[in-house]
N, C-alpha and C positions, 0 to 999 in steps of 0.2 A: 794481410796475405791470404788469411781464409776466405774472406769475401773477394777478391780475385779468382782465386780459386771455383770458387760459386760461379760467378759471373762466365768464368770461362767454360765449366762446364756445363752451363745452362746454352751458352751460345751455342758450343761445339752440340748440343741434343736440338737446338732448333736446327743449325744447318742441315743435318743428317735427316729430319723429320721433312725438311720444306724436298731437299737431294730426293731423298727413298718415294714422297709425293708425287712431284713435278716434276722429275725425270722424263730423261725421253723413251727410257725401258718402259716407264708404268702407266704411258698413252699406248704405247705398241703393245704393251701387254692386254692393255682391256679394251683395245681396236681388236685384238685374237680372241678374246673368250667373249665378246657382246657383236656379236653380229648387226650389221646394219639393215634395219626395216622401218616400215613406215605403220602409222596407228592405223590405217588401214586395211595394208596386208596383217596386222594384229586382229583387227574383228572379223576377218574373213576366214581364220585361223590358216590362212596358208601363206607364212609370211613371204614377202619377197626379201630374200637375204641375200648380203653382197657378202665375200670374203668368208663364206659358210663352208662344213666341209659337204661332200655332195651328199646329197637326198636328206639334209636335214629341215625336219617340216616344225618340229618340235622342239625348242630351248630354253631353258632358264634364266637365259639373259639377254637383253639387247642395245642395240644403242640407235637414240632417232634425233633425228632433227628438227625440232620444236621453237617454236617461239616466245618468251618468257613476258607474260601477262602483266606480273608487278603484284599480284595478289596471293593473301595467305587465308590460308584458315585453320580451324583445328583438326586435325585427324578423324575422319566420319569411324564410327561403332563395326560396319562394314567390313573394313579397310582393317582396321584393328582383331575382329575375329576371324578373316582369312587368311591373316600372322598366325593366329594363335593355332589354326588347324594347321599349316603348316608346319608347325612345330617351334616357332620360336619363343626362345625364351621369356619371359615379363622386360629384363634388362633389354633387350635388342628391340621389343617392341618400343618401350619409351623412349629410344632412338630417335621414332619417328610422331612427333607431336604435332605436326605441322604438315599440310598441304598446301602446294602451288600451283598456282593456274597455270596452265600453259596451252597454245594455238598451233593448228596446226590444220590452214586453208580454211576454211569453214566451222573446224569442228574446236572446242572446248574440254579441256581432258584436267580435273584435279588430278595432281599425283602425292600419294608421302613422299618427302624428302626429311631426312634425317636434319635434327633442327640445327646442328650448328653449320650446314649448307643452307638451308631455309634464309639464317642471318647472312649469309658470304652472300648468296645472290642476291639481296634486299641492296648491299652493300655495291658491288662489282657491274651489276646487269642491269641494266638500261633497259624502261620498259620499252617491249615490243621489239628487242634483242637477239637473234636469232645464238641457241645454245645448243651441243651438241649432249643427248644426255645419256647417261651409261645407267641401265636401270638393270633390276630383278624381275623375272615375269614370274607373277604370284598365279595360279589358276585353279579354280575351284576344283574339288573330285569329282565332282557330279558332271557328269557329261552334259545334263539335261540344263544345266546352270550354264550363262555364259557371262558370270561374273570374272574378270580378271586385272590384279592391282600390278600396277609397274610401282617399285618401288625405286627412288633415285639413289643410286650409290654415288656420283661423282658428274661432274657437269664440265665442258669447255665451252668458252664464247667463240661460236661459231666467224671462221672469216670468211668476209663478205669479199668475194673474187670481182 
């Protein structure tokens, strides 16, 4: 009976986990707070954003339409000390151990992705896959820098119309 019990409530914490996830609240929700732009309108620093509120030139978050490479690496030094000035924690940096390639027309862009998405798209995504990806825009203080890391929060496989 106690292992039922277990069983039961480990079920009932995955459903709620996969529900609270892949809901249709929690795409609507980060189609609202990650804007849609292109790496482009990203190095021009004047993004072109759909669904923005007006005159926003400046955000924290975005989401692009990229194409997934099939390649990993470790996390560049970089990448890792423009977390740390940002302020996050050592925990939240080891999040992100892993970068993946990804295309977009011509250009070539590593991003951190948090590793246990690193393995889900090794898994899920088909290389040269087109994904839709929900990231962080990290930006250096220095003006005179135009270093700037997307970090991937969450990924969808883009449909192909």
């Amino acid at each position: 009976m106690k292992k039922l019990f277990i069983l039961g409530g480990l079920w009932l914490a995955c459903a709620a986990s996969t529900y609270a996830q892949n809901g249709d609240g929690y795409w609507k929700r980060l189609q609202r707070t990650h804007p849609e732009t292109t790496l482009e309108a990203l190095e021009r620093n004047s993004p072109a954003v759909s669904q923005a509120p007006s005159g926003l030139t400046d955000f924290n978050a975005c989401r692009l339409s990229l194409v997934y490479a099939g390649k990993t690496r470790n996390i560049t030094m970089e990448n890792i000390q423009l977390m740390k000035e940002k302020g996050f924690k050592p925990g939240n940096i080891r999040q992100y151990r892993k970068e993946v390639l990804f295309k977009a027309a011509d250009k070539e862009v590593w991003l951190p992705v948090k590793a246990s998405l690193a393995d889900q798209l090794q898994i899920e995504v088909r290389e040269t896959e087109p994904v839709i990806l929900y990231t962080t825009v990290l930006k250096d203080n220095d003006p005179q820098e135009k270093q700037m890391t997307l970090l991937v929060e969450d990924y969808q496989v883009k449909q192909v119309k």
